[in-house]
C-alpha positions in Angstrom: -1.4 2.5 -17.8 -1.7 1.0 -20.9 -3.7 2.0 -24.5 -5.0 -1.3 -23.9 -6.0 -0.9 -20.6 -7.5 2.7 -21.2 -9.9 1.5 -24.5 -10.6 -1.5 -21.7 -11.7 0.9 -19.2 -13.6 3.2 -21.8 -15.6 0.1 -22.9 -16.2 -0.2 -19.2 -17.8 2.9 -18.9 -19.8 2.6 -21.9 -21.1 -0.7 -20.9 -22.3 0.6 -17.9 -24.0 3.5 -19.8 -25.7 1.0 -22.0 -27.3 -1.0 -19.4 -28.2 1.9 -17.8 -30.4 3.1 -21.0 -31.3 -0.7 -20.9 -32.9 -0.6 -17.8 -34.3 2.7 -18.2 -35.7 1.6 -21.7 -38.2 -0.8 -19.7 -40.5 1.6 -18.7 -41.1 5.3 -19.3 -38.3 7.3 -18.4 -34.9 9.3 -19.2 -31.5 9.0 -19.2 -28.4 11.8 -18.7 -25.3 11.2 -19.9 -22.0 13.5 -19.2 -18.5 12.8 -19.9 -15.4 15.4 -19.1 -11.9 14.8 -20.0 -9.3 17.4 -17.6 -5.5 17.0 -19.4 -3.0 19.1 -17.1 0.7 19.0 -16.6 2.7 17.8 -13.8 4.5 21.4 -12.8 6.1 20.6 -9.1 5.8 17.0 -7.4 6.8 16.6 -3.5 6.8 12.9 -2.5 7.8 13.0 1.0 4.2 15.3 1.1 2.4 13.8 -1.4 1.9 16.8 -2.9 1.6 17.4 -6.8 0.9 20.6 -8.4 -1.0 20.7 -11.3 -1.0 23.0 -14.6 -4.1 22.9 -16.8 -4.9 23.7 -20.1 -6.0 27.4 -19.3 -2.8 28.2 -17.3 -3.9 27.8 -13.6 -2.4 25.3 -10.8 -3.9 23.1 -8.4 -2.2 21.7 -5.7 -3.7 18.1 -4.7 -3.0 16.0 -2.0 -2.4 12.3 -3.7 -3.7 9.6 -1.7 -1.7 6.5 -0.6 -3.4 4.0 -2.9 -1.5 5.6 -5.5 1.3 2.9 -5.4 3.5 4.2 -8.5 3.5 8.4 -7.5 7.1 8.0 -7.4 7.5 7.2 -11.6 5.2 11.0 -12.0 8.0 13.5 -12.8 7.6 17.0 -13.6 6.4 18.0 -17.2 4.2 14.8 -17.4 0.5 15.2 -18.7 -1.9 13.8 -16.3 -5.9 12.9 -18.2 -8.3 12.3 -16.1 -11.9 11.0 -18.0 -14.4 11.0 -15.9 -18.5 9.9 -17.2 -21.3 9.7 -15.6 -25.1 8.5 -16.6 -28.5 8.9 -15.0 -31.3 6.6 -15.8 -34.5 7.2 -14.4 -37.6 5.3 -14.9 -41.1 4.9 -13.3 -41.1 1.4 -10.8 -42.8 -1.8 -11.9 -46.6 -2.0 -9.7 -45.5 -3.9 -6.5 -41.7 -2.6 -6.2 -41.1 -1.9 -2.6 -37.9 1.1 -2.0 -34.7 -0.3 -1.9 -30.7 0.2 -2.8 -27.7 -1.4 -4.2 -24.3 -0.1 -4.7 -21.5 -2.0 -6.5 -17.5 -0.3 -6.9 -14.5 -1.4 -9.0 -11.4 0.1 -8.9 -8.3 -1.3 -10.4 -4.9 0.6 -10.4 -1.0 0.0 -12.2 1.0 -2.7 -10.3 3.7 -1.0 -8.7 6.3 -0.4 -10.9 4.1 0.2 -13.9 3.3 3.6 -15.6 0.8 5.0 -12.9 -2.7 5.2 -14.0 -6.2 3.2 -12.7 -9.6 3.2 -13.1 -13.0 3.5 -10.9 -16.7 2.6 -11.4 -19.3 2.9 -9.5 -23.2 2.2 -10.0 -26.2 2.6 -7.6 -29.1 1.5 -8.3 -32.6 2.6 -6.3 -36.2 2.5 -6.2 -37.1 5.6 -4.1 -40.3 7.8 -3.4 -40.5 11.2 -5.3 -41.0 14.2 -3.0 -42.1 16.9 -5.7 -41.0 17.2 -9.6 -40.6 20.5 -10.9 -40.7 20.9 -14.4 -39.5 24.5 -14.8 -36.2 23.8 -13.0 -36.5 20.2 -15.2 -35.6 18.4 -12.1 -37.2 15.8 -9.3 -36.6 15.8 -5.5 -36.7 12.4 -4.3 -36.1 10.5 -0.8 -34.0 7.5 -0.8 -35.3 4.3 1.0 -32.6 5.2 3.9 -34.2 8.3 3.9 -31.4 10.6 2.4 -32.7 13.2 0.0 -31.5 13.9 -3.9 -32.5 16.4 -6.1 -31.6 15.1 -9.6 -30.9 17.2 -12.5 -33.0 15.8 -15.7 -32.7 19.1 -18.0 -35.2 18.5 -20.7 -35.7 14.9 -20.4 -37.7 15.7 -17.7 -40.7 16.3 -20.0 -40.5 12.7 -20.3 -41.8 12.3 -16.8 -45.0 14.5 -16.9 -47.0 12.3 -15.3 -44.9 11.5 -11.8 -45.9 13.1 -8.7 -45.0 12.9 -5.3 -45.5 9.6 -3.8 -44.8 8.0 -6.9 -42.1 5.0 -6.9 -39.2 5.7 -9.6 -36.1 3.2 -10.4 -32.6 5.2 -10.5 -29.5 3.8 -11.9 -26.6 6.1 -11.6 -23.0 5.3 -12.8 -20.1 6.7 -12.8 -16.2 5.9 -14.1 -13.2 7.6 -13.7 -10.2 6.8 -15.5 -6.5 8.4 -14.9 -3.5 8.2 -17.0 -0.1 9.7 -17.1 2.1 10.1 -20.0 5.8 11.1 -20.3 6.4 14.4 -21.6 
């Protein structure tokens, strides 16, 4: 993958972010951002397994089980440093009067042609209305129930001061996204 490609998938990412504090900027509420870049080394690669083993930056090794949609594992060779960037945002913002529950979920994901230096990227964003169960300010979080019934606790931190005035039963519009980007460089 490409520096083209990566600043391409980094402008992604932040895209998404932004219309995520867009959306949230409509009405009172919060938004959590996170973003973690992991840079290891490739120490031991098995390809009839699709195994790689993994060195990181505090000396450790993982051993992970690499997926067939990985077209180009066969270009990885040992001592190659493997980034993986990986954001995500939370926007979370009291429903409009009338908004009944609902979801949507949208992916991307977009990987080297074979042949090409391996590498790909993944979004994903969901966006709900759902029914808060109970918000609790000392653990700065809020418990909600999802329109197909599943149940999330989401972590606001100190944000959640924003939100002093939801309660249970209240409707709330969530937008979470999240990108993942991989590259692999020679040594």
């Amino acid at each position: 993958m490409g520096v083209a490609k990566d600043i391409a998938c980094g402008l992604l990412g932040a895209f998404l972010i932004w219309a995520c504090a867009v959306r949230a900027a409509e009405a009172p509420g919060v938004e959590v951002r996170e973003l973690v870049v992991v840079r290891s080394t490739v120490e031991k690669i098995d390809l009839a397994t699709r195994e790689v083993t993994l060195k990181g930056p505090d000396g450790t090794s993982e051993t992970i089980n690499v997926g067939p949609e990985a077209v180009n594992l066969d270009r990885v060779k040992t001592g190659d440093e493997v980034t993986v960037k990986y954001r995500q945002a939370l926007a979370v913002s009291v429903a409009r009067p009338g908004t009944q529950p609902s979801v949507d979920a949208v992916a991307n994901l977009d990987r080297a042609a074979r042949g090409e230096t391996p590498g790909g990227w993944a979004t994903r964003v969901v966006e709900a209305t759902v029914t808060v169960d109970a918000a609790d300010p000392i653990a700065q979080t809020l418990t909600v129930t999802g329109p197909r019934g599943n149940r999330f606790v989401l972590k606001l931190g100190e944000q959640t001061k924003k939100l002093d005035g939801v309660k249970a039963g209240d409707l709330i519009f969530v937008q979470y996204v999240e990108a993942l980007i991989v590259s692999v460089e020679g040594p």
